[in-house]
C-alpha positions as CSV (number, residue, x, y, z in Angstrom):
1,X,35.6,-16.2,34.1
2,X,32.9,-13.5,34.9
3,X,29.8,-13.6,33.8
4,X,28.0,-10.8,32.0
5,X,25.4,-8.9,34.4
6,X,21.8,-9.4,33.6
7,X,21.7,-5.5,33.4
8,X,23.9,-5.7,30.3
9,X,22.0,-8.8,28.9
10,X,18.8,-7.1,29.2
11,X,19.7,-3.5,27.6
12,X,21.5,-5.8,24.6
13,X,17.8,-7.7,23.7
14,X,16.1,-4.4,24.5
15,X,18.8,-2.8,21.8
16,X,18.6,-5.8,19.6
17,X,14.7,-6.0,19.7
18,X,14.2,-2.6,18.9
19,X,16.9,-2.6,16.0
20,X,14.9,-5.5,14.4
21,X,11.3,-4.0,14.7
22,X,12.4,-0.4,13.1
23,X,13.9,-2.4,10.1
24,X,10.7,-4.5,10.0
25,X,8.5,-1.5,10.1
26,X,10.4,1.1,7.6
27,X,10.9,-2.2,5.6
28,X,7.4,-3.1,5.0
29,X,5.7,0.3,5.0
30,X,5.4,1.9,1.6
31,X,6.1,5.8,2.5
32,X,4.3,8.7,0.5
33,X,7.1,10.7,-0.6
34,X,5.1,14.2,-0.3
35,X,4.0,12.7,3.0
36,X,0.3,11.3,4.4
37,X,-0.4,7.6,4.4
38,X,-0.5,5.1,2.2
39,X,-4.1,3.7,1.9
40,X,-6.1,1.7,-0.7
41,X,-10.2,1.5,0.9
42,X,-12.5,3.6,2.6
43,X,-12.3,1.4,6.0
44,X,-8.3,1.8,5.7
45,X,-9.2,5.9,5.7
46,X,-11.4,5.9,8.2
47,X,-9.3,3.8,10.6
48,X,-6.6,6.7,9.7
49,X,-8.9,9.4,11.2
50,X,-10.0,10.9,8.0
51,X,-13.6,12.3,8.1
52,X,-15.7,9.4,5.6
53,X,-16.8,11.8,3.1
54,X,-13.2,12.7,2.2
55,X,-12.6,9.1,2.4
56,X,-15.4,8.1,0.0
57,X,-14.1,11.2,-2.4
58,X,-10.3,10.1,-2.3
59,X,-11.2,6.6,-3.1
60,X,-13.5,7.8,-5.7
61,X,-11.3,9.9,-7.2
62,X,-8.5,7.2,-7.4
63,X,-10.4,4.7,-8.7
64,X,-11.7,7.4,-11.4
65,X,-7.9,7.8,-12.4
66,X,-7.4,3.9,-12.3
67,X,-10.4,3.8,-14.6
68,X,-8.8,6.3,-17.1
69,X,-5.1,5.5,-16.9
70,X,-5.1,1.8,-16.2
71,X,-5.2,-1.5,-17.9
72,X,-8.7,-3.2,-18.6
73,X,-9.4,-7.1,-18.3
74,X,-12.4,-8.1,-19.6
75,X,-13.0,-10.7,-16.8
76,X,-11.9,-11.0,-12.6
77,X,-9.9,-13.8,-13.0
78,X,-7.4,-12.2,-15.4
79,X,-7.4,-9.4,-13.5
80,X,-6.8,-10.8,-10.3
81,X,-4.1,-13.0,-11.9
82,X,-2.4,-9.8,-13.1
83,X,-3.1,-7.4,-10.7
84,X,-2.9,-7.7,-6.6
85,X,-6.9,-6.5,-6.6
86,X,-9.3,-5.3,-8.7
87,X,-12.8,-3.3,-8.9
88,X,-15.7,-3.8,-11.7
89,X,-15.7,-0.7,-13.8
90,X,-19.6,1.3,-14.9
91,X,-18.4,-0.9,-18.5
92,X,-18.5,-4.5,-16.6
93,X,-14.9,-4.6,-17.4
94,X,-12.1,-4.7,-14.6
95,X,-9.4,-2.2,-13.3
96,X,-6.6,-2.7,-10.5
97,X,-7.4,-1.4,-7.7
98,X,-5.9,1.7,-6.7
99,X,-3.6,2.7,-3.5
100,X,-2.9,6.1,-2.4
101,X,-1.5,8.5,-0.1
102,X,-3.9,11.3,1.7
103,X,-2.1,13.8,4.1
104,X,-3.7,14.8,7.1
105,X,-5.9,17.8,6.2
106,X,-6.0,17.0,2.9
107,X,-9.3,15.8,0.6
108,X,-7.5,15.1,-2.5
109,X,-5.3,11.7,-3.3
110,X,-1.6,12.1,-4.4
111,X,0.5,9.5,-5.5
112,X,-1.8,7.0,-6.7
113,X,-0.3,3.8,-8.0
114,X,-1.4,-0.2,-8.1
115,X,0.1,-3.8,-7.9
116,X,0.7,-5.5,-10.6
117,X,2.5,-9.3,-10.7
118,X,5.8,-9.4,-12.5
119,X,8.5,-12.6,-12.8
120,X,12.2,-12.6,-11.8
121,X,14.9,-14.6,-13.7
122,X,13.4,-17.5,-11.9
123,X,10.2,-17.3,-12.5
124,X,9.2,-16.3,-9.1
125,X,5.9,-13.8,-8.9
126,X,6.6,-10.6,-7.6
127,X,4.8,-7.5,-7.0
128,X,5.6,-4.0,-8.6
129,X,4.1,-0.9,-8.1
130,X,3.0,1.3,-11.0
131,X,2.5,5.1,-10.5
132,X,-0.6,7.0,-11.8
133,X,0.5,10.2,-10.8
């Protein structure tokens, strides 16, 4: 019985291994659908290459939308137990925090959504993203 050459065995992992690391990475990467990068902070932003006064004004501008268009707990532990994160409001009340996407070249936000917990059938905490747009 011959035995498979190392030069086949080697190419299959290599084909395997990169099969496996594009799912992972298209699977956990939220995409922008009218393109950019998905971000949620200023240090996120900056790490992207964005300039940090269009960082500061995205995330300000997001977080001005979240404070319009999103729900209001009045203290952080409901919001955090509702919401993936949350920021203190100029009212002392608290907002999700807000994600969105920022295309290269661009100063204003698109897509602007935020984590909120939901259950399954069993009872299992998941997240789900709601659009702000």
């Amino acid at each position: 019985m011959a035995r498979p050459s190392f030069l086949f065995v080697a190419a299959a992992t290599l084909v395997v291994l990169g099969a496996a690391t594009w799912y992972f990475v298209l699977r956990r990467t939220p995409a922008c659908a009218s393109g950019g990068t998905l971000m949620a902070t200023t240090q996120q932003c900056r790490a992207l290459g964005f300039e940090a006064s269009v960082c500061a004004s995205a995330v300000e501008k997001a977080r001005a939308l979240a404070l319009r268009a999103a729900p209001k707990q009045d203290t952080s532990f409901d919001c955090e137990v509702l919401y993936s994160d949350c920021f203190a409001g100029p009212d002392g009340r608290f907002t999700p925090s807000p994600s969105f996407c920022l295309a290269p070249g661009a100063t204003q936000p698109t897509e602007i959504r935020y984590l909120t917990y939901g259950s399954d059938r069993l009872n299992r905490k998941k997240l789900q993203e709601v659009r702000l747009d």
